[in-house]
C-alpha positions as CSV (number, residue, x, y, z in Angstrom):
1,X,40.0,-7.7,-163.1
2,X,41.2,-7.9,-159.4
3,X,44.2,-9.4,-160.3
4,X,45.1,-7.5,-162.8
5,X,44.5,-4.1,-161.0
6,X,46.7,-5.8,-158.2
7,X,49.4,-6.7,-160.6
8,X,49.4,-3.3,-161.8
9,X,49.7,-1.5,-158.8
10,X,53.0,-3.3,-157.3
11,X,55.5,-2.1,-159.7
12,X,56.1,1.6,-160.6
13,X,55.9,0.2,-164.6
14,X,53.9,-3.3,-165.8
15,X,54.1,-4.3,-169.1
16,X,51.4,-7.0,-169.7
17,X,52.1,-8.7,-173.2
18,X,52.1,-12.2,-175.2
19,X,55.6,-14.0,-175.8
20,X,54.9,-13.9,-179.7
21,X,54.1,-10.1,-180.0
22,X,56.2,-8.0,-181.8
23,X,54.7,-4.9,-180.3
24,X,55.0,-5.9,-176.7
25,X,58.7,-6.8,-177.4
26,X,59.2,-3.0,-178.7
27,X,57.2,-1.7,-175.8
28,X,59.4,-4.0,-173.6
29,X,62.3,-2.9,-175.5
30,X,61.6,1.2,-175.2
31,X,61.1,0.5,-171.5
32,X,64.5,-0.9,-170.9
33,X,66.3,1.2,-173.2
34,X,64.9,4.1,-170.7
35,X,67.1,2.5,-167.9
36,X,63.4,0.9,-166.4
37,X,63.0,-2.4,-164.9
38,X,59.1,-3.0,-165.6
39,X,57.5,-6.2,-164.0
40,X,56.6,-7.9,-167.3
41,X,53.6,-10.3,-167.5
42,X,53.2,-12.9,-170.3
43,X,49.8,-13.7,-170.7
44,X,50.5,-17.0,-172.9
45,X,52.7,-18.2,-169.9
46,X,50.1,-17.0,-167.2
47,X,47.8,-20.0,-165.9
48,X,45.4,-17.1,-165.4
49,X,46.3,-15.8,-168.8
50,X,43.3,-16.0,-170.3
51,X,41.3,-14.2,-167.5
52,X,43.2,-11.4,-167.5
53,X,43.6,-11.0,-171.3
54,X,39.6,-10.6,-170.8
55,X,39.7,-8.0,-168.0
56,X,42.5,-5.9,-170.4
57,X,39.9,-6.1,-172.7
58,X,37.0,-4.5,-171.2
59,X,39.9,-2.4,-169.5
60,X,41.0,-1.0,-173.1
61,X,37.9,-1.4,-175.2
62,X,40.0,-3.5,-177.8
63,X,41.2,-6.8,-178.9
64,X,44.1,-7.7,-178.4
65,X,44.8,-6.1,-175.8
66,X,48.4,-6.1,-175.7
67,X,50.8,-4.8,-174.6
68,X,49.1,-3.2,-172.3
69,X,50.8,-0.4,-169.8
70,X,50.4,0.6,-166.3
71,X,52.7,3.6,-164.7
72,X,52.6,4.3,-161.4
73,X,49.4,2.0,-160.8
74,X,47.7,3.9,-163.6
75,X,46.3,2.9,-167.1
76,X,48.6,4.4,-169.7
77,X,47.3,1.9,-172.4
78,X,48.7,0.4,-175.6
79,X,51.6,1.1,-177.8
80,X,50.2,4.0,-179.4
81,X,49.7,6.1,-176.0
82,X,52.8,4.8,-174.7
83,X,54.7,5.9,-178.5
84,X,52.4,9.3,-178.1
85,X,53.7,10.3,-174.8
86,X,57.2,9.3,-175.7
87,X,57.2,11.3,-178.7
88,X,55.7,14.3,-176.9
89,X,58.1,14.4,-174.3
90,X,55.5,13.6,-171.5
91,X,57.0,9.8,-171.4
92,X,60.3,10.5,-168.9
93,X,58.4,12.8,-166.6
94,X,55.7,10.4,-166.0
95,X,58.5,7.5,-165.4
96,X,60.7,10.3,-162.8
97,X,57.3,11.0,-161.1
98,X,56.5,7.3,-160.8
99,X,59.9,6.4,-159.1
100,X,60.8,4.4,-162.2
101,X,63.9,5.9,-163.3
102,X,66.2,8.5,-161.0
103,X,67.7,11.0,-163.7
């Protein structure tokens, strides 16, 4: 869990994912598309993969856990928050208040 929380707090946007998801690559996608850089973490390619796939877990209640999305050192969650708060607007605000994008 430490390392997770740690990983999540030194970027204004991290993506934590698996290579072979298609909804971490749309996540991934909608994040750059935005005009951000997120730190993305692959769990399959992670030594300490496996431990932190278990610390998302209890850290989202679900399994998979991925992608997984932290903004400004905070849980946002999974696709469906990240898609709800895109949808609703709320998305571009929380990336300008985060330092993640400029305009």
């Amino acid at each position: 869990m430490e390392r997770v929380l740690k990983l999540a707090s030194q970027r204004a946007v991290v993506i934590f994912g698996v290579s072979s998801c298609c909804m971490c690559h749309t996540i991934k996608t909608l994040f750059c598309d935005l005009g951000v850089n997120p730190a993305i973490h692959e769990l399959d390619q992670d030594t300490k993969g496996k431990e932190m796939e278990r610390a998302l877990v209890r850290l989202l209640g679900r399994n998979p856990p991925v992608p997984t999305v932290f903004i400004g050192g905070q849980l946002v969650g999974s696709t469906d928050k990240v898609m709800s708060l895109h949808l609703g607007g709320n998305l571009i605000p929380l990336l300008r208040e985060a330092g993640a994008i400029w305009l």
